[in-house]
N, C-alpha and C positions, 0 to 999 in steps of 0.2 A: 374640752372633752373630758368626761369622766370612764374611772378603768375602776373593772371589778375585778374582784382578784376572782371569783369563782366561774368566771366566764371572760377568760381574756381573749378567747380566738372569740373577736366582733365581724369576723366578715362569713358573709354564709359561703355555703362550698359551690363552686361551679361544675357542670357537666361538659365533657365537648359535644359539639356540633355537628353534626350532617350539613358540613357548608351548603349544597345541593338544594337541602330543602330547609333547613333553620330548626332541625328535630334534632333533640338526642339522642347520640348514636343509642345509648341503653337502653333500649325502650322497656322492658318489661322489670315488673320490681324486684326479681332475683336480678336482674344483670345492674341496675341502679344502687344496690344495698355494695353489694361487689366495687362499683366505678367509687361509690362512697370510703370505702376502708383503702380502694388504690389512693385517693386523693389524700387523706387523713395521711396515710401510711409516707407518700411522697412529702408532704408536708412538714411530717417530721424528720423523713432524711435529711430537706433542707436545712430545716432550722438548725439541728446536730451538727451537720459541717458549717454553716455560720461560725456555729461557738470555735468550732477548731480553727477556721479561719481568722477571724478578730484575736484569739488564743494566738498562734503564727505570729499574725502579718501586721493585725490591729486593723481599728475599725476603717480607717481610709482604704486599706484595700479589699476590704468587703464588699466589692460590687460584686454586684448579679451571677456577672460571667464565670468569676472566681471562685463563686460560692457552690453553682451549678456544678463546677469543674469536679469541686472537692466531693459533691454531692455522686456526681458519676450519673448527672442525669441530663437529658438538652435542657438549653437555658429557656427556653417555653413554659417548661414545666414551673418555672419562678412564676409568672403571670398569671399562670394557670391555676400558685395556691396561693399566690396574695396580691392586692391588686397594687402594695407599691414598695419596695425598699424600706420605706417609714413603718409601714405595718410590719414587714418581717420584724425588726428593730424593738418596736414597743412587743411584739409575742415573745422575744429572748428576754426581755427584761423582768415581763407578766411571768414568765417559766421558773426563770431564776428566783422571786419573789415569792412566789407558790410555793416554790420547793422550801425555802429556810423557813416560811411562817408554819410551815405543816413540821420542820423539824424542832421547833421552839417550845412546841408542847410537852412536859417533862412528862415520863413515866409514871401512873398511877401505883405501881407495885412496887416501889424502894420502899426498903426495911423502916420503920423508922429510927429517925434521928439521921435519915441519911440525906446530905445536902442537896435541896431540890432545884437551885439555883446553880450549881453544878450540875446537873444530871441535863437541866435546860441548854445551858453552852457545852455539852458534849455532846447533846443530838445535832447542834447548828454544827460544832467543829465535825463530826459524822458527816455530814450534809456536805461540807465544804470537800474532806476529804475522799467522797464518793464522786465529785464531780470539779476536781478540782483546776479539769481545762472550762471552767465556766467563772472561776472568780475573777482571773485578772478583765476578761471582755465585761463582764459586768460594771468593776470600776470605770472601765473605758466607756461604757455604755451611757452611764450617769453624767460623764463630766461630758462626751457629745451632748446627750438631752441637756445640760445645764446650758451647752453654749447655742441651741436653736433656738429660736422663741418657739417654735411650734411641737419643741419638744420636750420644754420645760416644765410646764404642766406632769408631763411622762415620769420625770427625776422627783418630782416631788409629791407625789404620787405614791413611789418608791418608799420613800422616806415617811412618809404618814402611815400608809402601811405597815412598813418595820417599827414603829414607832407604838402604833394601836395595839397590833399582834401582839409584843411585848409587856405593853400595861394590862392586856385579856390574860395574858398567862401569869402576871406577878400577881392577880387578884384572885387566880386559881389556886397559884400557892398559899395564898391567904386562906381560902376555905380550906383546902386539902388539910392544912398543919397549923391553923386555927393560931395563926399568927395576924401581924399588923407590921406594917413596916412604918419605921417613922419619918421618913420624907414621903414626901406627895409622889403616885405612881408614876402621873405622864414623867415627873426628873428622873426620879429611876431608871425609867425604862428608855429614854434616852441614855442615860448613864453606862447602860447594858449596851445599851445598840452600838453605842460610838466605841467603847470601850472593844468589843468583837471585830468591829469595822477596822481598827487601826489593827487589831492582833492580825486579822487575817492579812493584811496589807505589809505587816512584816512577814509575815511569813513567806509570799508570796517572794521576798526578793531574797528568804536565806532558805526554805525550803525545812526549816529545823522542828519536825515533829514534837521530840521532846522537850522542847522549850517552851513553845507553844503551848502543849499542854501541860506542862508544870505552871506556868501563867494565864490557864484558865482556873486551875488549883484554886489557884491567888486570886481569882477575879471571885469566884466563887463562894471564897470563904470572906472576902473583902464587903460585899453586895448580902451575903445572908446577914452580914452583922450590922444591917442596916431596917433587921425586924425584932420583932420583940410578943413573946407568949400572950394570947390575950387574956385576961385575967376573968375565970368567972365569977 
């Protein structure tokens, strides 16, 4: 299976039934656009108490019931917006993936001379800390896909994505500030990825903002000194 990042909700939305006669209940297209933004809108209460739950409990206690519970809605309504456990599972990972490669784009308006490969790991460290009940389930999220066969495809996946986003934006810095870096991008930009990956990973078990980002400081000034002016 392949996973887009720009359309990770793959199942189409369902309507309910007129068990009676196999019609939906919404028949007219104001009441259907309506049944449309209720299902969206439950959809996403799920998946939000997901994250809190695996966040909690971790991912073994993430069944159905528990998630419903957290969600404050009947556990029907699980069925009703995804057809299995596995899909909720790959949309929290697509959500979470979404979200960092849209924060990895650095700002077009810094002064120059002002380090853009910092300005890069401040929007991802932004990202983390605007949702920061979504990192540890994410870790958890990867090393379950790692240990499914059926959902390992999912982890690396993950990882190609962070990987690509990353070399798209170190070759924007390239045009932007008409520099070159001199290792090859795809190392780089692993270099970048992994290097965040463990920061947030410490972080996550001392909670120490300021340290953190004094060692993005460092990761920053570490990674720009890894380009060099292009000569005309």
């Amino acid at each position: 299976m392949s996973y887009d990042l720009n359309d990770g909700r793959r199942v189409a939305e369902r309507w309910p039934l007129d068990v009676r006669r196999g019609q939906p209940i919404a028949s007219k297209q104001g009441d259907l656009m309506m049944a449309r933004i209720a299902a969206a809108e439950r959809r996403q209460q799920i998946l939000e108490a997901a994250f809190r739950v695996i966040y909690r409990d971790g991912v073994s206690a993430g069944s159905t019931r528990a998630i419903c519970l957290e969600a404050g809605v009947p556990q029907g309504a699980f069925h009703y917006c995804f057809h299995s456990k596995r899909e909720m599972l790959e949309e929290l990972i697509t959500i979470a993936v979404k979200d960092l490669a849209e924060a990895s784009v650095p700002s077009a308006d810094l002064p120059e001379g002002a380090n853009f490969v910092h300005s890069m790991l401040i929007g991802l460290w932004r990202e983390v800390l605007q949702h920061p009940q979504r990192q540890l389930p994410l870790f958890e999220l990867t090393l379950t896909a790692l240990r499914d066969p059926d959902l390992a495809d999912l982890a690396r996946w993950q990882y190609r994505t962070y990987f690509e986003t990353m070399e798209t934006t170190l070759g924007d810095i390239e045009r932007a500030r008409k520099i070159e870096w001199t290792i090859p991008r795809p190392r780089l930009a692993r270099m970048i990825v992994s290097a965040f990956d463990g920061l947030v990973l410490g972080w996550l078990t001392d909670r120490d903002d300021q340290a953190a980002e004094a060692a993005l400081a460092s990761y920053g000034t570490a990674f720009a000194s890894l380009s060099k002016p292009i000569e005309d």
